[in-house]
C-alpha positions, 0 to 999 in steps of 0.5 A: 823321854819323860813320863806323861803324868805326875802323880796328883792325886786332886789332879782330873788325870782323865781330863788331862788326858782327853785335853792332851789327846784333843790338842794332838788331834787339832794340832797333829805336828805338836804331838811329840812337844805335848807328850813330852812335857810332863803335868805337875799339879799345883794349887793356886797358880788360877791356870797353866803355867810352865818352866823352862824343862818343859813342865806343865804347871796346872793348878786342880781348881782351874781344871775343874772349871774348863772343858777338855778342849779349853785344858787342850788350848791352854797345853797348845800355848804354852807348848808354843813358848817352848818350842819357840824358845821364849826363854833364852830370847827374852834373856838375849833381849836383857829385860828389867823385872818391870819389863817382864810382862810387856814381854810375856804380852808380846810372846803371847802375841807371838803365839796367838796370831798363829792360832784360829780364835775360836781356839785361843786360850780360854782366858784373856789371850793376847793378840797382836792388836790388842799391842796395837800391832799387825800380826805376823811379827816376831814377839820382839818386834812386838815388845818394842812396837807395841803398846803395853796393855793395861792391867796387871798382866799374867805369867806364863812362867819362866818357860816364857820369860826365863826367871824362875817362879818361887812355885817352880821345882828345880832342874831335873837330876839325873839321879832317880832317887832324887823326888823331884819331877821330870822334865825335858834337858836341853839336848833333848829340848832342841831335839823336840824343836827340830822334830816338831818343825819337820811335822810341821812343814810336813803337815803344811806340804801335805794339807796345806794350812800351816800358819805363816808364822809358824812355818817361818819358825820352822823352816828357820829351825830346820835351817835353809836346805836345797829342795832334794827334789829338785837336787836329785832330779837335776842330778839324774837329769844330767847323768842321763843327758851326758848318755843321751848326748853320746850320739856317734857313728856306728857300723852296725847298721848301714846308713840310709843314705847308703844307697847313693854312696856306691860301694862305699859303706856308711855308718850310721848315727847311734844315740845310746840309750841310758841304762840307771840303776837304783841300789836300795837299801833295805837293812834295818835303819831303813823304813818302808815310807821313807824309801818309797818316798825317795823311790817315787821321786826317782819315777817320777825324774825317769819318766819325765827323762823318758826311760821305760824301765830301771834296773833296780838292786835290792840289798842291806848286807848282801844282795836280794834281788836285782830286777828290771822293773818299769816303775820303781816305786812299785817295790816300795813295801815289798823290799827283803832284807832288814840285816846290816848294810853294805853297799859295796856289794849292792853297787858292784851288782848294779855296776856288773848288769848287763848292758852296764848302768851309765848312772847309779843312784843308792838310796841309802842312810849312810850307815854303810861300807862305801868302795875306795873309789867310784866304778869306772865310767858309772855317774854314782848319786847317793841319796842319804836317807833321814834327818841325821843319816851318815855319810856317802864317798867323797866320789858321789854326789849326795843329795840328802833326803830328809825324813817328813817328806811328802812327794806330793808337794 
């Protein structure tokens, strides 16, 4: 997306790199945001500063005199300004010049009650009692809560506060003659937010120790989304209940009470038992985690249900393999294909086994050849695969699976 380093040669370029890789370890969701944001040197700015394109402006002379770990810091809070979009906010907020540093102050303290102390940034963070505040606020709420600190106040750039700093370079071109250093546009910006908000969540479900703040921010990025799971449980939960319910008399097998009846034959009463099917798709667009993810989640659902076995179809353009398995999560790394997709051909040899499926769920990215209508008698659930997967008929039910996902959680 944008190139890592830019050419300084007074630059500590191996410093700079063991701080990006330290931030990255100690902060695993903010690696993508870290990597993209070129590093600019530039003399006097005594710190990090950075602009709105996601440019690092570090000055050589404070490199000099901080540990990869304090560089590392410094990259983590001003990666928090971008991500959190200090910018556009404090244009919204319409500050006055004399107002500018209070706001930096507070989108400092923003950042900073969401990160341990002992790795704050190495030189006079802000946090929220220092406002007289309690944490866990918005940096609005603290610029008109807080009490202004005294000093001068410092300049995190206007990634921070949105004016341009004289120092800054200007947006970047699109034209690569122009010497002029990269940056991030702000189609790709949001893209980074977005990314950076599903690892975090991700991070959260599976460890556990995601700062309020920061997930608050990042599930307001990703937008409030139904819990798949419990969707896509509820979803086969019920197809499989409208089979199970089925119950009805049958000749088939003499009645127990047959014996008292006389010549008179009874029936019996026979409860169907449900047969699903899981279509896979295995084309290209398709990653193994992904599907084995969703695949554990429909064992899960099935097992709980208390079916024994699940007929599963392996397909992208054209059908693999169908085979009855008791766990479907046991395919997940070992599925063929990785060609194109249609998952027309996979539901007409799910829907043609026999005994046929009452329930069809197809795993899938969307990006498929669907049937004009839904296979008669077959309660079809389609799980759309991805963060941005493409689209399923209007006969399906669609439970959308984003990528990140953890089936611990």
């Amino acid at each position: 997306m944008t190139e890592p380093i830019a050419a300084a040669a007074h630059l500590d370029r191996a410093k700079v790199a063991a701080a990006r890789l330290w931030a990255a370890s100690a902060y695993p969701y903010l690696a993508s945001a870290l990597f993209a944001s070129p590093v600019v040197a530039q003399d006097g700015l005594d710190g990090v500063r950075v602009d709105e394109w996601w440019r690092m402006y570090v000055d050589p002379a404070a490199v000099e005199g901080w540990t990869a770990p304090e560089l590392g810091r410094q990259f983590v809070h001003h990666v928090g300004h971008l991500l959190r979009d200090h910018a556009d906010r404090a244009r919204a907020m319409g500050l006055r010049a004399d107002e500018r540093t209070r706001w930096v102050d507070a989108a400092d303290a923003e950042i900073n009650d969401d990160l341990p102390l002992d790795r704050q940034p190495p030189a006079d963070p802000v946090r929220p009692a220092d406002l007289g505040c309690d944490e866990g606020l918005f940096a609005e709420e603290y610029f008109r809560q807080g009490e202004a600190r005294g000093g001068e106040g410092h300049d995190c750039g206007s990634g921070a506060h949105g004016e341009p700093e004289p120092w800054e370079h200007d947006p970047p071109a699109g034209d690569p003659q122009l010497d002029r250093p990269v940056g991030v546009d702000r189609e790709q910006a949001e893209l980074l937010r977005r990314k950076v908000a599903v690892d975090a969540l991700a991070h959260g479900r599976e460890h556990g120790t995601l700062p309020d703040g920061l997930r608050r921010w990042a599930e307001q990025t990703v937008g409030n989304r139904v819990d798949w799971r419990r969707e896509l449980a509820a979803e086969l939960r019920r197809g499989v209940a409208a089979v199970a319910g089925a119950v009805d008399y049958s000749y088939a097998r003499p009645s127990r009470r047959a014996a008292v009846a006389g010549d008179v034959i009874l029936p019996a009463m026979r409860r169907p038992s449900p047969e699903v099917a899981v279509v896979c798709d295995t084309s290209a667009s398709i990653t193994d985690e992904l599907l084995g993810h969703a695949l554990a989640e429909v064992d899960g659902v099935l097992e709980a249900v208390g079916l024994r076995s699940v007929r599963v179809v392996v397909c992208d353009a054209t059908v693999h393999a169908v085979e009855r398995i008791a766990r479907a999560g046991q395919l997940a790394g070992h599925l063929l294909g990785g060609g194109g997709t249609d998952m027309t051909a996979g539901l007409a040899a799910a829907v043609e086994q026999q005994p046929r499926p009452q329930v069809v769920v197809v795993l899938t990215d969307g990006y498929t050849p669907w049937p004009d209508r839904a296979p008669a008698g077959v309660r079809v659930v389609v799980a759309l695969l991805g963060e941005h997967p493409g689209a399923a008929p209007g006969w399906a039910t669609v439970v959308q699976v984003p990528s990140g996902v953890n089936t611990a959680a």
